[in-house]
C-alpha positions, 0 to 999 in steps of 0.5 A: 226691080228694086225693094221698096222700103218698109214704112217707118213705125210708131217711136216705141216707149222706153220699157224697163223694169218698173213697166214692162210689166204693163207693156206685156198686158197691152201686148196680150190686148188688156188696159190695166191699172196699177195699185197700191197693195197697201192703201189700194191707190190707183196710179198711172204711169207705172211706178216702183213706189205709191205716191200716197203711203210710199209702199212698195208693194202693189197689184193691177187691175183690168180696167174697163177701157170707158171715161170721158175727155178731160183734157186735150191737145192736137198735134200738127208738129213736128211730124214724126215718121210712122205717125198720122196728122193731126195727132189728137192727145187726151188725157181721159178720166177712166170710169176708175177714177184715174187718169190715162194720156192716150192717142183718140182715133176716128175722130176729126180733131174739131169733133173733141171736147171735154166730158166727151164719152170714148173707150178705149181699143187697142191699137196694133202697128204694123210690127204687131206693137200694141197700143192703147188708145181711145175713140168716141164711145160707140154707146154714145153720150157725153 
């Protein structure tokens, strides 16, 4: 009897100094947002200096996981494995006023549309990594 292979994961993000910090929040299942200690600016991804006043110091915040399409793409190729096809690709307006590119699941890719409502849930792989990701909002609207 031989061994079947393990099914191939998900390519896992780079983690270094200036994010690991998101990554063990995803980890514990929040979605959080960085912000400028200074200017109270709020950015996503991740970055040692703020964009607005150059300040080096900042904090987070939860955010809510709701917003609203403003963009999108779907994915056909190539195909990776550890991925399912069609990859739908937004870029979701958070309800906090900054932008979040994510994966939207349980959705079929001819059902998205800009100013469509979704949130977010964490996704979990196989080997227990954590994902942010989006669906179309369960409290419907659009």
């Amino acid at each position: 009897m031989s061994e079947q292979a393990p099914a191939p994961s998900r390519i896992k993000p780079p983690m270094g100094h200036d994010n690991a910090w998101w990554w063990e929040q995803a980890a514990a299942g929040k979605l959080v947002i960085q912000r400028c200690s200074q200017c109270q600016a709020l950015r996503h991804p991740p970055r040692p200096m703020c964009n607005k006043c150059q300040s080096l110091e900042w904090d987070f915040i939860d955010a809510s996981g709701t917003g609203t399409v403003c963009s999108f793409t779907v994915l056909h190729h190539p195909q990776f494995p550890g991925y399912d096809y069609p990859l739908v690709i937004v870029l979701v307006d958070l309800a906090e006023g900054t932008r979040y590119t994510s994966q939207l699941i349980d959705c079929d890719p001819d059902d998205v549309d800009f100013g469509m409502a979704v949130e977010m849930v964490m996704h979990i792989d196989p080997d227990g990594f954590k994902l942010p990701m989006f669906r179309p909002s369960q409290a419907g609207g659009s």
